[in-house]
N, C-alpha and C positions, 0 to 999 in steps of 0.2 A: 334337759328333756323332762318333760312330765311323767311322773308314777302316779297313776290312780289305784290306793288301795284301802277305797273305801264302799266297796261293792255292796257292802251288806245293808249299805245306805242307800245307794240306789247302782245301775248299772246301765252301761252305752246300751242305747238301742242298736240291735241291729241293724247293718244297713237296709235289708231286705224289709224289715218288720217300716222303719222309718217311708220308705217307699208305697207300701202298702197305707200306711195311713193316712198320707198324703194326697193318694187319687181317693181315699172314700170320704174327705173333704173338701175336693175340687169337684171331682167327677161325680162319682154315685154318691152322693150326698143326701138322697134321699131318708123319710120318716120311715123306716120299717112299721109305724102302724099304718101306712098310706096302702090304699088297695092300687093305687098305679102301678104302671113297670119300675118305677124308682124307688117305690117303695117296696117290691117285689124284689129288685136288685139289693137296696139295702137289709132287708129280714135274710134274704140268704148268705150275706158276709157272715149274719150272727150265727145264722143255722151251720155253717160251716167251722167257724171256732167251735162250738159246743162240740163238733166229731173229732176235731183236731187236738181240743184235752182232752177228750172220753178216750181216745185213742191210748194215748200216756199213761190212763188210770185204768184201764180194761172196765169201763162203766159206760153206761147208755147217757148217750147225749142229752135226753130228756133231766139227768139229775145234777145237771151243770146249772147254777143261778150266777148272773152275772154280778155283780158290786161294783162298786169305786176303788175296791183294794182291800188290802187285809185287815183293816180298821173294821170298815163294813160288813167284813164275812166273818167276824170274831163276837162282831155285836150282833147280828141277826141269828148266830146261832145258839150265842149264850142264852141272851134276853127271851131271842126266840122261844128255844126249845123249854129254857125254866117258865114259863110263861104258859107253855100249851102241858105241859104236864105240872104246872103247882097245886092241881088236886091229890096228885101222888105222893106228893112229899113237897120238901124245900127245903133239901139237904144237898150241897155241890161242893164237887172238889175240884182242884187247880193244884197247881205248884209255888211255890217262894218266887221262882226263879221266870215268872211267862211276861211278856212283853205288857206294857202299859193298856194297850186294847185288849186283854183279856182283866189285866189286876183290877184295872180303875171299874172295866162291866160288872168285875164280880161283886168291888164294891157297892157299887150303885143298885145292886140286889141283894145286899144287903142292906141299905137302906129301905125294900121295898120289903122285907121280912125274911127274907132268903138268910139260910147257914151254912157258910163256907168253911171247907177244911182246906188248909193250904198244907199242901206236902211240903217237908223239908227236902235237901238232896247234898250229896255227899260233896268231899271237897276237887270229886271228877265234875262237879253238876248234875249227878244220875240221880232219882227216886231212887227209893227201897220197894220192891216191890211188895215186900212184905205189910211194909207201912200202906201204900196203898189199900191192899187187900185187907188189913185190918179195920182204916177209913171208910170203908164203906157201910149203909146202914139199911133199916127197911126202907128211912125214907129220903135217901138218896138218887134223884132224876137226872143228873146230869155228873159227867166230868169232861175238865177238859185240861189238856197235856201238851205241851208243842213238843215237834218232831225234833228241832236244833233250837239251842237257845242261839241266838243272836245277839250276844257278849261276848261269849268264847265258846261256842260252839260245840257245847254237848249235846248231846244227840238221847233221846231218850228211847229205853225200851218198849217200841207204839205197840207192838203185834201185842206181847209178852202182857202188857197193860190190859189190851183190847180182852184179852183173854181171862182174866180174872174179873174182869169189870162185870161182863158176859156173864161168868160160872154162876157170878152173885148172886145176878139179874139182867136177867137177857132185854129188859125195858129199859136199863138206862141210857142214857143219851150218850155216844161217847165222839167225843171233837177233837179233831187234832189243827193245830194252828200250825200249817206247813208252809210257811212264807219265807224262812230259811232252807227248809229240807227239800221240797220240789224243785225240780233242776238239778238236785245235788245227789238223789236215790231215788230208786225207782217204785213206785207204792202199786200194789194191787190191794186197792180199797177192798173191796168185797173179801176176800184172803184175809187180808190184816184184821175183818171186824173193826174197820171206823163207818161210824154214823154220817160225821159230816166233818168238811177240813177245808181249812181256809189257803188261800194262793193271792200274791200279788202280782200285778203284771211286769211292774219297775225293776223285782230283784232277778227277772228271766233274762235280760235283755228286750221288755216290750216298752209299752207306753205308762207312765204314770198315772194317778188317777182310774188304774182299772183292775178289776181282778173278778176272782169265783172263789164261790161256796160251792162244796157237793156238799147234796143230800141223802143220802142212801132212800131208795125210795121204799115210800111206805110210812115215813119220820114226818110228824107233823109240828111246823111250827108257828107262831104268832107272826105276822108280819108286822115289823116296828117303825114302816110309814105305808100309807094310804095315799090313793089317787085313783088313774085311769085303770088299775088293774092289769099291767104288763106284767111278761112273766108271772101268769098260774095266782095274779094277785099277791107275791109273796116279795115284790120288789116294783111299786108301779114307779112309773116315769119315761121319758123318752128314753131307750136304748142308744147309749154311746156307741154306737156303729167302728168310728174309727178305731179306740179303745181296744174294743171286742174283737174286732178285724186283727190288728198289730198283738193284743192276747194271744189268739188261736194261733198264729204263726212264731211267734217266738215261743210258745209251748212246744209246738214240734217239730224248731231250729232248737231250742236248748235239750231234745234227746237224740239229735243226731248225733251220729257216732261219740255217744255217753259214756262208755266204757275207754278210750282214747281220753274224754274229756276229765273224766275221774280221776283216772291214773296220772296225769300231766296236772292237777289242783294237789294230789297229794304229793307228788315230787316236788312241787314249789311251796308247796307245805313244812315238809323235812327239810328243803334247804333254806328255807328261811331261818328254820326253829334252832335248826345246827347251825348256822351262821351265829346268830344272836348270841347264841348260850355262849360258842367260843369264842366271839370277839366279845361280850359282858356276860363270863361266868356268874355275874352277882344279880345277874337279873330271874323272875319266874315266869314262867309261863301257865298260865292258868287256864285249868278246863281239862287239863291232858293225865293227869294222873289221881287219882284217891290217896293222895297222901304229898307230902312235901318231897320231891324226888330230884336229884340232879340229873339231869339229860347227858351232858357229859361225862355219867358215868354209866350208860347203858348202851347196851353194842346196837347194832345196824338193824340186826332183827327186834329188839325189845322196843329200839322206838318208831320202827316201825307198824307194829301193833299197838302201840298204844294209839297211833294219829291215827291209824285205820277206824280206830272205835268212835273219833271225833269228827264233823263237818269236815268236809278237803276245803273250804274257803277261807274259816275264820280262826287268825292267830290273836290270843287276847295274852298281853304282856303288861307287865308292870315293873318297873322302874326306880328303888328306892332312891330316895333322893332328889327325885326329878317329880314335880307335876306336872301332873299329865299336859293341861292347857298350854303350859309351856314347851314340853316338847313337839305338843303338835304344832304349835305355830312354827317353832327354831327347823323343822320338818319341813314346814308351807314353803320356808323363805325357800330350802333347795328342790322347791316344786314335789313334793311327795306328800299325800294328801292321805291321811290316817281319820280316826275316828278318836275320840276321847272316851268315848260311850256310844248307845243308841241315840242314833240320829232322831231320833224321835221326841227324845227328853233333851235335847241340846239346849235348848233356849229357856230348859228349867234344869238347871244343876241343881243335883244332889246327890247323894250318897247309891251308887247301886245296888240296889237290891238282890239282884245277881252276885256280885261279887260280897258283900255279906252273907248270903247265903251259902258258899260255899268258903266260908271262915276264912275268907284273904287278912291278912295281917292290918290292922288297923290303919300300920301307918303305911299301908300300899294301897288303900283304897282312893286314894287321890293320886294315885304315882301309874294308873294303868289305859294303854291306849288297845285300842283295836286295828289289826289289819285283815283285812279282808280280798280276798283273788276274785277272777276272777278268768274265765277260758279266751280272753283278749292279755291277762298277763305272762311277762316272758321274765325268763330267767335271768336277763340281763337286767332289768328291773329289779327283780330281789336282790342281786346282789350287789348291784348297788344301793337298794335302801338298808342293807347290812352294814353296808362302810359308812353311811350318813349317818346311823347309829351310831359306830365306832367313832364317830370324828366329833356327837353331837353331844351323847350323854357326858363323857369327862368334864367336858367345859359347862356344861349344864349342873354337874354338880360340886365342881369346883366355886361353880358363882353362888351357888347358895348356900354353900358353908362360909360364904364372906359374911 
């Protein structure tokens, strides 16, 4: 039987969101810039998404921009916002630890004269907030933070952030790149103090190739392409209708009954983690604790607070002895599909940044995969990808001490 547990790389469309996309590329297939009724029928699929995540984020439909994904909504707001305010400064800050579409933008403005401070983060994955709060300057216009890293799943203090960022100066830009965390907690933007935050539609259960930016409105940014002037000019091109459509609806399939959904990722969270550990006491789990800690020696309630403070979807493990590539494939062959890393950097291996960042042991940086859940996984699932473990890593590293 197949295990899919590589959610954080993409995830099954719903079937409902699937169905929906389907008739608004048969059927109402219309230009939402058309003044016809078809084009009338397709603007209102989109007007309709924009109330259906506004809904999720308690924010007005108007400060929903649609993108291609979280690529698009990390770069329109970075480039963006340093862009419409680089007469104020060209001072930014990020983390060690943020996904390639935030590092590579930052760099790429730094090429442009921009100066970045990259946070370090402890070996949980968390900022210091104090470090933050230090980081900051007169002429600092932006920062940006992701809500879960999407390696191993730390989760960072957004509010807690938002709030010293603010005390500083209430001008600067503040992003959060929520493409692991939406779906998995509940955000009241305006509350939290984020400026703007990025969403994919893939890691919801919707359609790939789509996603949003909020803008807190009021927040001006550069737009970094040109055309017919769709969307407020801040995004022109034809609107992906179907996209947008399968967007809006799996945004408010993936908060139905969320509190059920939450509780059922974190229980197959613990029994994964506790599986693992007691069938290879010798293996780590990374991301879960601020210090080198064995799991099998803390009771029911200690690790249960700990996975609480971390994403309920993603287990990042490493495996002395074992590379990673190779387990994931000796994995493939019993049909169970892991992650090596961020699917994003696959087809450029190198050393994680992420896991450097939070001092993984040298010779475990090649030895760690990713699992990832997902509210379609079942128990019987994990516990058989525990015994696949049990049965896979011995022989795996019995052959490489030959």
């Amino acid at each position: 039987m197949e295990i899919y547990l590589d959610n954080s790389a993409t995830t099954r469309v719903y079937g409902e969101v699937a169905n929906l996309v389907v008739k608004t590329m048969t059927e109402d297939y219309g230009n939402p810039s058309s003044m016809h009724h078809m084009g009338v029928v397709a603007e209102n699929y989109t007007k309709q998404a924009a109330e259906q995540i506004a809904k999720t984020l308690k924010i007005n439909a108007r400060d929903i921009l649609f993108t291609s994904g979280g690529t698009e909504s990390d770069n329109t707001a970075i480039i963006g916002g340093a862009m419409a305010k680089h007469r104020l400064g060209k001072h930014l800050i990020t983390t060690a630890i943020e996904h390639p579409a935030v590092l590579n933008t930052m760099k790429y403005l730094e090429e442009q004269g921009f100066e970045v401070t990259y946070l370090g983060v402890g070996e949980d994955g968390r900022i210091d907030l104090a470090e933050l709060e230090s980081a900051i300057r007169e002429d600092t216009i932006l920062v940006s933070i992701m809500a879960v890293n999407n390696e191993i799943g730390a989760r960072q203090p957004i509010e807690e952030a938002a709030q010293i960022i603010h005390k500083k100066n209430p001008d600067i830009l503040f992003h959060v790149d929520a493409v692991q965390g939406y779906g998995k907690y509940r955000f009241n933007l305006k509350q939290a103090g984020i400026d703007m935050m990025s969403v994919s539609g893939h890691k919801i259960h919707g359609p790939k190739g789509v996603g949003f930016l909020y803008i807190r409105s009021g927040v001006r940014l550069v737009p970094i392409s040109y055309g017919g002037g769709q969307q407020a000019g801040l995004r022109s091109g034809t609107l992906n209708v179907p996209g947008i459509a399968g967007l809006g609806l799996a945004s408010e399939m993936i908060y139905k009954d969320f509190d059920e959904k939450s509780e059922k990722l974190y229980s197959l969270k613990k029994r994964l983690i506790k599986g693992l550990t007691e069938k290879l006491p010798d293996i780590r789990i990374n991301g879960l604790f601020a210090g080198d800690k064995n799991v099998s020696e803390l009771s029911d309630e200690e690790l249960d607070a700990a996975i609480k403070q971390t994403a309920p979807h993603i287990v990042s493990v490493s495996v002395k002895g074992v590379r990673a590539e190779v387990l994931l494939h000796a994995l493939e062959d019993k049909e169970i599909y892991v992650s090596a890393g961020s699917a994003c950097a696959t087809n450029h291996p190198s050393v994680s940044a992420t896991l450097k960042a939070v001092s993984l042991p040298k010779e475990l940086l090649d030895s760690t995969v990713r699992l990832s859940m997902s509210e379609f996984t079942t128990q019987q699932e994990i516990d058989d990808t525990v015994e696949a473990f049990a049965e896979i890593v011995p022989m795996l590293r019995q052959f490489a001490r030959r």
